[in-house]
C-alpha positions in Angstrom: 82.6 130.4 101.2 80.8 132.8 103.5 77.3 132.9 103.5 75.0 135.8 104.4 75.1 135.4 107.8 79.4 135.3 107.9 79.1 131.5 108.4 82.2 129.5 107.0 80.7 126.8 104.6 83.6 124.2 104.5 81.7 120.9 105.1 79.4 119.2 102.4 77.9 116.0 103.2 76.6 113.8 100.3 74.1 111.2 100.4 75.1 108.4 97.6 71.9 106.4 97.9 68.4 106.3 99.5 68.5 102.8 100.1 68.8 101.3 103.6 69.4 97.5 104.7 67.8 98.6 107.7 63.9 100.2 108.8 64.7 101.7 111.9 62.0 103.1 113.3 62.4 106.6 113.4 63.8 106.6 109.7 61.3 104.3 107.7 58.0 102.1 107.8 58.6 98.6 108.2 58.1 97.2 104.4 61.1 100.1 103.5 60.1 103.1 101.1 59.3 103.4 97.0 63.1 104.0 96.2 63.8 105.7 93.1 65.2 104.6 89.8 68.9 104.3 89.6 69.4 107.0 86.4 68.0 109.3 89.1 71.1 108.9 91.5 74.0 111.2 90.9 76.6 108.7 89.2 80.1 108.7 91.3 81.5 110.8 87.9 78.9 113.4 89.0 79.8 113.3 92.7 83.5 113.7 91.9 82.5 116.7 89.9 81.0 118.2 92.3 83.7 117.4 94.9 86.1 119.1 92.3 83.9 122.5 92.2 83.1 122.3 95.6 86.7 122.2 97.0 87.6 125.0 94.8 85.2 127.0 96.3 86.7 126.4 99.9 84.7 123.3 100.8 87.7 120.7 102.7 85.7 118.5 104.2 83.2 115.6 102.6 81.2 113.1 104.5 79.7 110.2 102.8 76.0 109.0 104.1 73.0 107.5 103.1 70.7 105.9 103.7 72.9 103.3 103.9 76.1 104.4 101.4 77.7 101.2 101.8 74.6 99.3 100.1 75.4 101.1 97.0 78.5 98.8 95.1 82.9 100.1 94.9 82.2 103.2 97.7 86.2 102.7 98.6 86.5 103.7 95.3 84.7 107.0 95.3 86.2 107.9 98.7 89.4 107.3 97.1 89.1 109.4 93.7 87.3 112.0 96.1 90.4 111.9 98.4 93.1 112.6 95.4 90.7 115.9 94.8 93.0 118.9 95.8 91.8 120.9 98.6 90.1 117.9 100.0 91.4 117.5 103.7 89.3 114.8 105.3 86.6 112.5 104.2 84.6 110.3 106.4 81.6 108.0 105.9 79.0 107.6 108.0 77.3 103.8 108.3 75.1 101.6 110.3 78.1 98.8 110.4 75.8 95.9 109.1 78.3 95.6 105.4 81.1 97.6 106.8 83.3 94.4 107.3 83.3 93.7 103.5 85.2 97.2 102.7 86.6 98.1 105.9 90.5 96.8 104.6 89.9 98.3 101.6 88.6 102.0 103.3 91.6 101.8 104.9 93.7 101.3 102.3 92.5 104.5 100.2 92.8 106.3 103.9 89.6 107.3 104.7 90.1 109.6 107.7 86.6 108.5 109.8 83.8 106.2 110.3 80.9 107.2 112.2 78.9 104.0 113.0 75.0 104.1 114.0 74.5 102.1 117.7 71.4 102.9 119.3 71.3 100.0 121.9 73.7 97.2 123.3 70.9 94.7 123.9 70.4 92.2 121.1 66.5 92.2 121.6 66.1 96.0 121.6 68.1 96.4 118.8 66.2 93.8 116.6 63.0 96.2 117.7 64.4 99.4 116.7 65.8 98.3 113.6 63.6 95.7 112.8 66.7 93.0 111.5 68.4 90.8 113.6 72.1 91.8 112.6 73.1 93.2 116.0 76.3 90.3 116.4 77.5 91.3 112.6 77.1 95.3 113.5 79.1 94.8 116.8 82.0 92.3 115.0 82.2 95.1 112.5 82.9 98.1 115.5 85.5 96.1 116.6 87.2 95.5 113.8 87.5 98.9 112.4 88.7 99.7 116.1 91.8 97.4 115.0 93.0 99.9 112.7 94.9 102.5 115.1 95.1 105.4 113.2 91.1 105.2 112.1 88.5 107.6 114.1 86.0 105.5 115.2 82.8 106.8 116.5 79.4 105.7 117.8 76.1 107.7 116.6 73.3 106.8 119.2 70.0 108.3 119.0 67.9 108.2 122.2 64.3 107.4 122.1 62.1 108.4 124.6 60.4 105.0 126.6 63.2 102.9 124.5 65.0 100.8 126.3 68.0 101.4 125.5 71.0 101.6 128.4 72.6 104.9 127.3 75.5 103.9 130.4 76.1 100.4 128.3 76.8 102.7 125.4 78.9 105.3 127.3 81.2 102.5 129.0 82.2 101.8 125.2 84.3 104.5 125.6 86.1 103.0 128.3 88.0 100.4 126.8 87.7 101.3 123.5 89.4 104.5 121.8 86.4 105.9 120.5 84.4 108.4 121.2 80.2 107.9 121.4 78.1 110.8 120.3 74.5 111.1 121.5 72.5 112.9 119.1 69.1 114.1 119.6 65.9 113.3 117.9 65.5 115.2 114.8 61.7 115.8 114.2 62.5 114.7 110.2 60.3 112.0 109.0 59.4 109.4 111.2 61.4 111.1 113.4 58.2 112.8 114.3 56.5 110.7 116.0 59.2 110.4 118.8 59.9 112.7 121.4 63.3 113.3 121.6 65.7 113.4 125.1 67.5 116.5 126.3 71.0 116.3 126.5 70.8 117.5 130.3 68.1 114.3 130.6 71.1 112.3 128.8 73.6 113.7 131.2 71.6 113.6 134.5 71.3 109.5 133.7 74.5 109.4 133.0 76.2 111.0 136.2 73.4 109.7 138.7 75.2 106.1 137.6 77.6 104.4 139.8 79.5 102.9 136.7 80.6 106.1 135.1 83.0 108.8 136.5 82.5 112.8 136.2 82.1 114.2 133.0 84.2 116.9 132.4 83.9 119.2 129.3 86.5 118.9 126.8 87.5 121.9 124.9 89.4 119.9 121.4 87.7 120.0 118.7 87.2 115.8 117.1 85.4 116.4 113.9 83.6 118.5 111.4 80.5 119.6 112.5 78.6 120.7 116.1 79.3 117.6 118.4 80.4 119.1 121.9 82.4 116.4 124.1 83.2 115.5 127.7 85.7 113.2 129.2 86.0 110.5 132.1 88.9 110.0 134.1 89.8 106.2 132.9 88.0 106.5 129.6 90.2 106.2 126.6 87.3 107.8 124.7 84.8 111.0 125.1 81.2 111.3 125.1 79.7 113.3 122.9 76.4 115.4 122.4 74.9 116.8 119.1 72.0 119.0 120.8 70.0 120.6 117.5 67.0 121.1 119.7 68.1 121.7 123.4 71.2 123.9 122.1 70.5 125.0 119.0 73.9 126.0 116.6 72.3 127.3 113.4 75.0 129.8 114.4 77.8 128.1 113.4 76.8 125.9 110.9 79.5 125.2 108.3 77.5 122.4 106.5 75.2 122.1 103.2 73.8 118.5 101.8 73.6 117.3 98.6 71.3 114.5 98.5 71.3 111.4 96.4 69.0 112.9 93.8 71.2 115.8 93.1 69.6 118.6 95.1 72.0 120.7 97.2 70.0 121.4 100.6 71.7 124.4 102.8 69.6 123.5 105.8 68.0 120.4 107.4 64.8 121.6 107.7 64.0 123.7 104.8 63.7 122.7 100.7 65.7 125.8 100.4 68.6 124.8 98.0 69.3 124.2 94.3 69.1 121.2 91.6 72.5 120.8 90.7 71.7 117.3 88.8 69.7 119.5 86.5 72.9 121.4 85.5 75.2 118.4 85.5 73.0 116.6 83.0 72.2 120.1 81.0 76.3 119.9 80.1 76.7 123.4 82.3 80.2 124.3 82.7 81.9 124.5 85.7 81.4 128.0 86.1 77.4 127.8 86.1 77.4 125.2 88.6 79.9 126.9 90.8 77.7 129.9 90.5 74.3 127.7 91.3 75.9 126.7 94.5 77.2 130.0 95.5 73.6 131.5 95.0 72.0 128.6 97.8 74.5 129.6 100.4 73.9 132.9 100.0 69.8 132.0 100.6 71.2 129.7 103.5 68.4 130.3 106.5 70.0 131.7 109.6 68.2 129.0 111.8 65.7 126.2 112.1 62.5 126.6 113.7 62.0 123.2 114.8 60.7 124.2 118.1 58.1 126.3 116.8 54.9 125.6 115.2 55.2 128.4 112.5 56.4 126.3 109.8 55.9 127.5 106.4 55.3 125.9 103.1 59.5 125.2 102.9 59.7 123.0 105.4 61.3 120.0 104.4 59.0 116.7 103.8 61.4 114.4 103.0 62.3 111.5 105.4 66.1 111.2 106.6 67.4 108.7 104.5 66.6 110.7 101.2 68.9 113.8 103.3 71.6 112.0 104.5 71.2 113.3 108.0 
């Protein structure tokens, strides 16, 4: 699939829930959000649909997210029966690690490909304080047991907060005797996100190679996933460091990605509302064809690039918080 601007649109990442065991501050108030009704989630049936039309059309890559997918009950099953699709190369899930020990063997055993786990601190008090729960222990028993499974990609999502304590070098030694790779990702203005002023990736950088503790970082020119992540490497380091720069290098350019949300609604850009309601169709008994059509007509509409920057926003800008996205 080729939108209007010659992008490649292989990568569709779907949101199974908008429910979160955890309020992190940048995502959610502190008393959580008015979730919606179950009948108002795509059923997995739905999803696997989807999947099915979606991979014909050239989409190879799925990513399962949130809120928090794994609150929702059997998601080994749904990446399994999304896994058997054909034309389906890789699926991942991305999680904040607090249930990820109950379903880890079982992930595993249906061959998920990656698990992207949200860390935004080492320190057990900060952590309660950005998260508001006091599962930091659980989250970091669970890292380490996924990283038992050799042939599993393990990596760290960290979000930096401006003033938040937070030890970025604590979360970039990770990497050093650990084989995976930590991505810092910046502060989406989404949301809550909005309130926070987000860090640079040359701010992340300059702390990290003004520190004693960490080597060079060298730029590493392999691709290690689906979307924009750029990484480096450190002599000694079994793993890379990673950046995902929206803001401070902006890659609307090569953007291979659309989002269908929980509630049905394919989104073909972060920012913007632009998209389609494709749980409308699925539950109007469309065929196939209709629906393949419906998301054809959204890339097509695809904006060429956000304008988060800018203060010319305009009445499509999108007002829902992250965990109704899926990031």
């Amino acid at each position: 699939m080729l939108d209007n601007y010659n992008r490649k649109i292989d990568y569709l990442r779907i949101s199974i829930t908008d429910r979160c065991n955890l309020r992190c501050v940048y995502c959610m108030p502190e008393y959580g959000i008015e979730t919606v009704s179950h009948n108002e989630i795509l059923s997995y049936d739905e999803i696997i649909r989807v999947c099915k039309i979606a991979a014909n059309m050239g989409i190879k890559k799925i990513k399962i997210t949130g809120g928090e997918p794994l609150v929702r009950k059997n998601v080994p099953e749904l990446v399994k029966n999304i896994k058997a699709i054909d034309g389906i190369e890789e699926v991942t899930l991305t999680t904040n690690g607090v249930l990820l020990g109950d379903v880890l063997d079982e992930l595993v055993k249906y061959n998920i490909d990656g698990i992207n786990i949200s860390l935004d601190t080492l320190d057990e008090n900060e952590y309660k304080k950005i998260t508001r729960f006091d599962v930091f222990s659980q989250v970091r028993e669970n890292i380490f047991k996924a990283l038992q499974y050799p042939d599993l990609k393990v990596k760290i999502n960290c979000v930096p907060i401006k003033n938040q304590k937070q030890n970025l070098i604590r979360i970039a030694q990770l990497a050093q005797e650990n084989n995976i790779h930590i991505r810092f990702i910046e502060m989406m203005p989404v949301g809550y996100g909005k309130r926070y002023e987000y860090l640079s990736e040359e701010s992340i950088i300059s702390l990290l190679t003004e520190s004693e503790d960490l080597g060079e970082l060298k730029p590493y020119d392999k691709t290690l996933g689906n979307g924009p992540c750029h990484y480096y490497q450190i002599d000694g380091f079994k793993g890379k460091i990673g950046f995902i720069s929206a803001l401070s290098h902006q890659f609307c350019a090569d953007c291979n990605r659309i989002r269908l949300t929980s509630q049905g609604f394919l989104k073909t850009c972060l920012q913007y509302e632009t998209g389609t309601d494709i749980k409308e169709l699925l539950r109007n008994d469309s065929d196939d064809a209709v629906i393949k059509s419906a998301i054809q007509n959204a890339i097509l509409k695809k904006p060429k690039e956000h304008a988060f920057l800018t203060q010319n926003f305009n009445d499509t800008e999108n007002q829902s918080g992250m965990n109704k996205i899926g990031g």
